[in-house]
C-alpha positions, 0 to 999 in steps of 0.5 A: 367302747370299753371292749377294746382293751379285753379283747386285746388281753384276750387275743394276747393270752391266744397268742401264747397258746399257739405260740406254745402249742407250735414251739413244743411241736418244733422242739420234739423234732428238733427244729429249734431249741428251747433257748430260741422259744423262750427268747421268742416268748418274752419279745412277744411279752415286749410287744404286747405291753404296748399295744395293750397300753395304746388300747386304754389310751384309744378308750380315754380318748373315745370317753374324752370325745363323748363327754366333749360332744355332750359340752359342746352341745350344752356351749352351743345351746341359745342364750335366755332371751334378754330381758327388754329395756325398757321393760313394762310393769302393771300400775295395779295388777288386776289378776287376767291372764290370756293365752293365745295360740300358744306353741312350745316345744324342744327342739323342732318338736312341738309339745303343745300347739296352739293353747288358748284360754282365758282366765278372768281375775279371781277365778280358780283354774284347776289343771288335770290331765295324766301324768306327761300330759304337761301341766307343770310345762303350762305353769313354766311357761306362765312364768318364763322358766320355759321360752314359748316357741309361738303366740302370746302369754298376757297378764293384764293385756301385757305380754310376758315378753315385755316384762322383766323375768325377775318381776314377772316371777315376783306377781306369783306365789307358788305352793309345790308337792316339795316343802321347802324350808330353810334353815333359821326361825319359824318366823324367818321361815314365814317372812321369807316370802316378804322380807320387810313382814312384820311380826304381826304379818307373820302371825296373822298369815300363820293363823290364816294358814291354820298353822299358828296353834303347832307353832306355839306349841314348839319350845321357843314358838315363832323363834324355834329354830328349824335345821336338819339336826331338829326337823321335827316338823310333819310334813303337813305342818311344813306344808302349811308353813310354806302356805303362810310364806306365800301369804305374807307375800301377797301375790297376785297369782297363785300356783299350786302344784299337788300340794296335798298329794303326800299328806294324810286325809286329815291333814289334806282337810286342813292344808285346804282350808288353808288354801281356801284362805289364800285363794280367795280373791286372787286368781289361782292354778291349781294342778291336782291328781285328786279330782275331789279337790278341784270341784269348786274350780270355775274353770279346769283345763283337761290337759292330754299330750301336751294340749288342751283337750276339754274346758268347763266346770265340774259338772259340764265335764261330767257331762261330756262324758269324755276324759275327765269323766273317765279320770274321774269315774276311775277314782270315785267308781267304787 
């Protein structure tokens, strides 16, 4: 697109060399005078501002109709379904959660194509598969950040649809790779998960987090005030800190995403007592690359290509000898 104003400079500089080239043979034969070439020469100097003018021009206006193009798909693109009124709430969360004949996809493209499982109250269900394979994609669609094209997706015998997004998001707490801490006190940190947590709510979740002993050790403990200026923190205790956030918020559900992938051997001992304290009664996803972290699972869901490919425990899959074992021989072979 961009081409076009060089190669018009580019065919202009031509021009004065032929132009040159001729007028110099037409003056030795005495065809015409020089005062007509040099006339000649700035009428071709006149003309060419235009056009080269007109060729910049033709490049905005052809930058202007692609970046239009990629608006106008963004405007034309379908509105989030609304949420339903009136929308349906569970009296006492139980923890089930069903997928049946699950469909998604981008577009007519159909990424995943009739998921199905079910997980009783309780369990904890690790997710595996090669990067790509749609792991992360499963848990959005658990919690509508994605649309599913086809089936259903039941928590407790309700399907998701039925129920508010902001309600729906509100029975998960989620533990990802990233830390997310904001600006204010350690404790504001905590009890942003729950707003009206106590400050023995807090520190009991610290505790249960195994993160109350760095804390108190900070210059002002639960008060020390966290910004950019004085992010001291390692990434692990960040990591606990969001582990006790999700604590106090008590969730019935629990997602957690690579949560100990950038930490030390050390510190991945801890964060997994810590988890271990916050799965224990609630039904958990956990989406994990090491293997040795999801042995204890009741059920791990080896996902490829965007579907389902094994269901079992540990040692059932093993014992298949299919893809999980191969992932799993290729990390403990040594």
């Amino acid at each position: 697109m961009f081409v076009i104003m060089p190669i018009i400079r580019l065919f202009n500089q031509i021009g004065y060399v032929v132009i040159a080239a001729l007028s110099a043979a037409f003056v030795i034969q005495g065809r015409i005078p020089i005062g007509r070439i040099m006339s000649f020469f700035q009428y071709v100097q006149m003309s060419q501002e235009p056009l080269t003018e007109a060729s910049f021009v033709l490049n905005s206006l052809q930058s202007a109709i692609a970046s239009a193009e990629r608006v106008f798909e963004i405007l034309d693109e379908e509105e989030d379904v609304a949420d339903p009124v009136p929308a349906r709430k569970l009296k006492a969360p139980k923890g089930h959660i069903a997928f049946e004949n699950v469909q998604f996809g981008y577009g007519k493209d159909l990424l995943m194509d009739g998921v199905n499982f079910n997980v009783q109250p309780g369990q904890k269900i690790a997710i595996v598969g090669p990067t790509g394979a749609g792991k992360t994609t499963l848990v959005n669609l658990l919690m509508r950040f994605y649309e599913i094209s086809g089936g259903t997706i039941k928590v407790d015998g309700v399907d998701i649809t039925q129920m508010e997004r902001h309600y729906l998001r509100s029975l998960f707490g989620m533990v990802l790779q990233d830390s997310w801490i904001f600006d204010g006190t350690i404790s504001e940190n905590i009890a942003y998960g729950r707003h009206k947590a106590s400050s023995s709510d807090v520190v009991k979740a610290a505790r249960m987090a195994r993160a109350d002993y760095f804390i108190r050790t900070l210059p002002q403990g639960y008060d020390t005030v966290f910004n950019d200026e004085n992010a001291s923190l390692s990434q692990g205790e960040k990591q606990l800190l969001c582990i006790a956030r999700c604590i106090v918020a008590n969730p019935t559900f629990l997602l957690l995403d690579e949560a100990t992938s950038s930490v030390d051997t050390r510190t991945e001992a801890h964060i997994q007592q810590a988890m271990d304290n916050l799965m224990h009664g609630r039904t958990s996803f956990i989406i994990a690359h090491r293997l040795s972290t999801i042995k204890n699972a009741d059920m791990i869901l080896v996902m490829d290509q965007g579907n389902i490919v094994e269901t079992g425990n540990h040692e059932e899959l093993l014992a298949k000898g299919g893809m999980y074992s191969e992932i799993y021989n290729s990390q403990f072979a040594a």
